[in-house]
N, C-alpha and C positions, 0 to 999 in steps of 0.2 A: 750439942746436936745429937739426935738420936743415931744408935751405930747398931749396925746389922750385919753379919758374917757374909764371908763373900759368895757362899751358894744363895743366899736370898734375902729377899727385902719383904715390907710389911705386908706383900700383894702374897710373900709366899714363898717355894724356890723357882730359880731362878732357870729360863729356859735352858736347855742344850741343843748342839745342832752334832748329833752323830757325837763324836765321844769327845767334841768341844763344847766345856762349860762356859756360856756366857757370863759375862760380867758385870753387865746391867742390863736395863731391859730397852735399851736406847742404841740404834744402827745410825748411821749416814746410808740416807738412800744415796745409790749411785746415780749421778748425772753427767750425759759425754757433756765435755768439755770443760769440769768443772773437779770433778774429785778425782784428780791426780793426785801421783805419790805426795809433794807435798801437801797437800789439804787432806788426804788421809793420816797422813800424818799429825796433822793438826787436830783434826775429828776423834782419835785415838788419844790422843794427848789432854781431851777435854770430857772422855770417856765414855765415847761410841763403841760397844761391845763388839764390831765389826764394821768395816768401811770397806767395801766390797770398790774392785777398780773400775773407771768407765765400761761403758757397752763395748765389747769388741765384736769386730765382725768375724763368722763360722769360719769366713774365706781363708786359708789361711795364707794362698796365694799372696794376699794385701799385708803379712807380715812384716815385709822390709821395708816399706812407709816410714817416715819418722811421726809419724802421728800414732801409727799399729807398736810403733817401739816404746813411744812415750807411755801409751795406754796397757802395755805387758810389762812394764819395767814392775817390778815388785817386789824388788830383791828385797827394800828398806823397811817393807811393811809387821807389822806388827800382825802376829799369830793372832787365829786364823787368818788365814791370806785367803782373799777372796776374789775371783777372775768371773767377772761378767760376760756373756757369749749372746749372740744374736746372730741367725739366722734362720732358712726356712726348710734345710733339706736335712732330715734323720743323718746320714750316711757320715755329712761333711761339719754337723753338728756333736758326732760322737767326736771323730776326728780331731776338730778343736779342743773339745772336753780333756782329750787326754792330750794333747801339744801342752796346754795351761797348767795341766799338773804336770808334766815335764819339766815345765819351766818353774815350780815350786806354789803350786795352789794350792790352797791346803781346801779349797769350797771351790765347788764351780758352780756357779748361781745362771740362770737361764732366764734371758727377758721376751715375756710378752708381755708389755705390758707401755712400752713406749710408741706413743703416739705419732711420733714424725714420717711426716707425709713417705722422706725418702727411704725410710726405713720399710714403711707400711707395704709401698710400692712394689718391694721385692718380697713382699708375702711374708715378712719377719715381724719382731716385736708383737703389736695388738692386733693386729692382721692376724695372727694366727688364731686369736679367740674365733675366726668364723668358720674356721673347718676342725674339729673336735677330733675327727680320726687324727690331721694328720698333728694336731697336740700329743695325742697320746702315744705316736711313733716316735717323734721326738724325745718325750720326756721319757719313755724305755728306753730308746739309742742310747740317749746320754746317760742315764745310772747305768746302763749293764754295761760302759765301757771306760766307764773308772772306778777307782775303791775308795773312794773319797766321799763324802755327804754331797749330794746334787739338791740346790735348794734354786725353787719359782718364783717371780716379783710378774706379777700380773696387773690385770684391771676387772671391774666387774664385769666388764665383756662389749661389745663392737660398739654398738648403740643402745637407747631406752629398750627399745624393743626384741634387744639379744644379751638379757641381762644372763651370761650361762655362767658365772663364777662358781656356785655349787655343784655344779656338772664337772667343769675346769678340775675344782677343789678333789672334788674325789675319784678323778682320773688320776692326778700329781700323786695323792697318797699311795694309792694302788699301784702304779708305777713305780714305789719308792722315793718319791721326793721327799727329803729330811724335813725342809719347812717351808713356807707358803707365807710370803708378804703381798699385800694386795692396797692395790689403790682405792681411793673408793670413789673412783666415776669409770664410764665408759671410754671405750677411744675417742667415740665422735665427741666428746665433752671435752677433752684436750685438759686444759687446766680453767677453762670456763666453768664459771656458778661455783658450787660448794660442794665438795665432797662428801659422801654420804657411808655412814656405816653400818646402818640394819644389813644388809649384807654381809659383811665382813664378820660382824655376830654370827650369823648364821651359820657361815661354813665354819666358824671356831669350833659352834656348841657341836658339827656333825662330822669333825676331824677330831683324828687324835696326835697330829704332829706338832708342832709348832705353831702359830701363825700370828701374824707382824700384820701390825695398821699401819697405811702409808694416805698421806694427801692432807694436806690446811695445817696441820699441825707446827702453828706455830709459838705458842709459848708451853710452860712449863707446866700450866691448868689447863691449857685446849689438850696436855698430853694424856692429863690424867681421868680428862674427861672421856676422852675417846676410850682411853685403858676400860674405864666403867662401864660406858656403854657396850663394848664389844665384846670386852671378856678376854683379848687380845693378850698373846704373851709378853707382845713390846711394840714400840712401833720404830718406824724410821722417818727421819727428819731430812729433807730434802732442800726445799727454797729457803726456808727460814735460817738455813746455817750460809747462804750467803751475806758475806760481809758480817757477819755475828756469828760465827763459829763458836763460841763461848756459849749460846745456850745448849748445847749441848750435856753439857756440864749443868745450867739450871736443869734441864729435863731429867735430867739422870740422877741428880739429888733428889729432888722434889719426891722422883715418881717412888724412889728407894725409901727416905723417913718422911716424906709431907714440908719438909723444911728446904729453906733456900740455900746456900753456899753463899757467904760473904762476898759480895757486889767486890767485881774488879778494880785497883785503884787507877786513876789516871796512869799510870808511869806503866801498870801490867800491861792496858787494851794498848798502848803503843810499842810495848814491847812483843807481842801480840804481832802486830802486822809489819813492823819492821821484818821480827826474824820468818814472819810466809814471803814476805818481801824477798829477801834473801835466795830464800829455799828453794822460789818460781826461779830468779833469773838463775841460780846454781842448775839446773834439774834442767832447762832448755835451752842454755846461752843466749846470749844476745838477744837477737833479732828477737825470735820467736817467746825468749821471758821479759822482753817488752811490753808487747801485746799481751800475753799473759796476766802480767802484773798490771796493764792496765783495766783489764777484766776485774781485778779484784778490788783496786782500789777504789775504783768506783762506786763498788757495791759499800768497801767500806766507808768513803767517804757520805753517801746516801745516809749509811746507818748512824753516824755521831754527827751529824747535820753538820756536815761541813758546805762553804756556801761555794753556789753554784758556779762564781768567777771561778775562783782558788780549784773547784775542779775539775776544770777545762781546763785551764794552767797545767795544772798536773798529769792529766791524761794527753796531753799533746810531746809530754817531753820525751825526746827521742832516743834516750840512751838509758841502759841499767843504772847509772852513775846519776845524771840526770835527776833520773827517776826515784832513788835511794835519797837524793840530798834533799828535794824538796820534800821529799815525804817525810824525812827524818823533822824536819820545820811546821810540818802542817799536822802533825799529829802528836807532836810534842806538845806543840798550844791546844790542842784540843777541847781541853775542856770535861772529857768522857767522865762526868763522876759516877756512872754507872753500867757497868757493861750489861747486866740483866736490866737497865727498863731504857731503852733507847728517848722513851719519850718524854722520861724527867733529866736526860741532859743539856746541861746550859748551853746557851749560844754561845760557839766558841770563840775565845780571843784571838781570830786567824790571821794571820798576814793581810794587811792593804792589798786590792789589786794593783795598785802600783808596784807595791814592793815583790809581791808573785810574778809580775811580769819580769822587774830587775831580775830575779832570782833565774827565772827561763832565760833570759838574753846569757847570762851569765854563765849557765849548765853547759848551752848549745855552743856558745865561746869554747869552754872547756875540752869539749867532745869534738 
């Protein structure tokens, strides 16, 4: 396989954010409720240059939450540590900026760029792309009230008709923002149609900081198509690293020498989600890395076509223990002979729905 030194790949060198050298040109966008410590950890481990933590709110009132706890826990993370902030008022957005490097940030990343209604409601996130001053008060509050790199994750802007990303772009830079990842649709697009990058080219070729493609990117050649078109320093991987966290790792070879990294064996992808398995109920106890883990298995069982009895089975069972024993069964038979092409994996040799039910009655006995 072709090998390249660790400041650059065949594209060139390799971005920095402030006096962190990246290490590939592949991020984990941040998603609430999805890239907690462990999955950053995961994302890191398959070689995300950065896994930046969910949205936190500016509030910091809402800090003693166990959801505000879980999503500032960051002790575990791998250098650069990265703390996402959302909200709508300069003052309580600096505020936060510097709680989070308190707390060990080494980046504080700032989102307008998320869509959801509840978010929007309170004038945070993409909401903000429709009033430009008070953008530009924000993103001064927060650089001039830490000494750490303050990096944007945006969208091209409100609706079709408020496309302001290059306005946005060159507000961020002049204000000092280190680097600039942008989605490529609007708010009112949500995650509707197809993300668009002639934009995204544009503010690259009229910045001189950083800047990151985010949206649709989901294999290892839509990453490096985008990289082409844009002219982009890297992008970030969001949807697609659910339940297949492992392309990560394709993306990041590929986009480094054009070559793939040797296909996962069966026995790795379930070693794989065993140990996120683990890591979710470790990280939340019981109750709450229940539901956690059923969030993920899902996605993973979607991804190595596991069949739809066996996981309903699965996501019903009520206990961490439960939930570790039949997984440990349903994904051992798996089948997975390739973790980079989901779609040439065979049908797998799964448990009977009978014997999946046996196995449930048995767990809940247990428990």
């Amino acid at each position: 396989m072709t090998t390249v030194s660790a400041l650059q790949d065949r594209r060139g060198p390799l971005p920095r954010i402030g006096p962190y050298q990246l290490t590939s040109r592949v991020m984990l966008s941040p998603m609430a409720g999805i890239t907690d410590a462990p999955f950053r950890a995961l994302a890191r481990q398959f070689g995300a240059a950065m896994a930046a933590s969910e949205m936190t709110t500016a509030d910091t009132r809402l800090w003693h939450t166990a959801k505000s706890s879980h999503r500032l826990d960051i002790d575990s993370d791998a250098e650069p540590r990265v703390v996402q902030i959302a909200g709508s008022e300069p003052d309580a957005m600096a505020q936060a900026a510097q709680a989070v490097v308190a707390r060990g940030a080494h980046i504080v990343d700032i989102n307008m760029g998320c869509p959801a209604k509840k978010v929007c409601k309170k004038l945070a996130g993409s909401a903000l792309l429709q009033d430009i001053v008070l953008v530009e008060d924000i993103l001064t509050a927060v650089v001039g009230a830490v000494d750490v790199p303050v990096t944007l994750k945006t969208r091209l802007g409100w609706d079709e008709d408020h496309q302001n990303i290059i306005e946005v772009a060159s507000i961020a830079q002049s204000a000092g923002i280190a680097a600039l990842a942008i989605h490529g649709r609007t708010r009112a697009c949500r995650y509707k149609g197809h993300a668009r990058y002639e934009l995204i080219s544009a503010v690259k070729h009229a910045l001189d900081i950083p800047v990151f493609a985010n949206g649709d990117i989901d294999s290892a050649q839509k990453a490096q198509a985008v990289l082409d078109q844009t002219h982009a320093d890297g992008v970030l991987i969001g949807r697609a690293t659910q339940g297949m966290p492992w392309i990560l790792r394709d993306i990041s070879c590929f986009i480094a020498t054009g070559e793939f990294p040797t296909p996962l064996l069966i026995d790795e992808t379930h070693a794989i989600i065993r140990c996120h398995l683990d890591a979710v109920h470790r990280f939340y106890g019981e109750r709450r890395g229940v539901l956690m883990g059923r969030k993920h298995l899902n996605w993973y069982c979607k991804r190595l076509g596991i069949a739809d009895d066996i996981r309903r089975v699965l996501l019903s069972l009520p206990s961490s223990t439960s939930q570790r024993e039949l997984a440990e069964k349903v994904f051992a038979g798996s089948g997975a002979a390739s973790a980079r092409a989901p779609e040439r994996v065979q049908q797998p040799n799964m448990l009977s729905w009978g014997m999946a039910n046996r196995v449930r009655e048995q767990q809940i006995t247990k428990t």
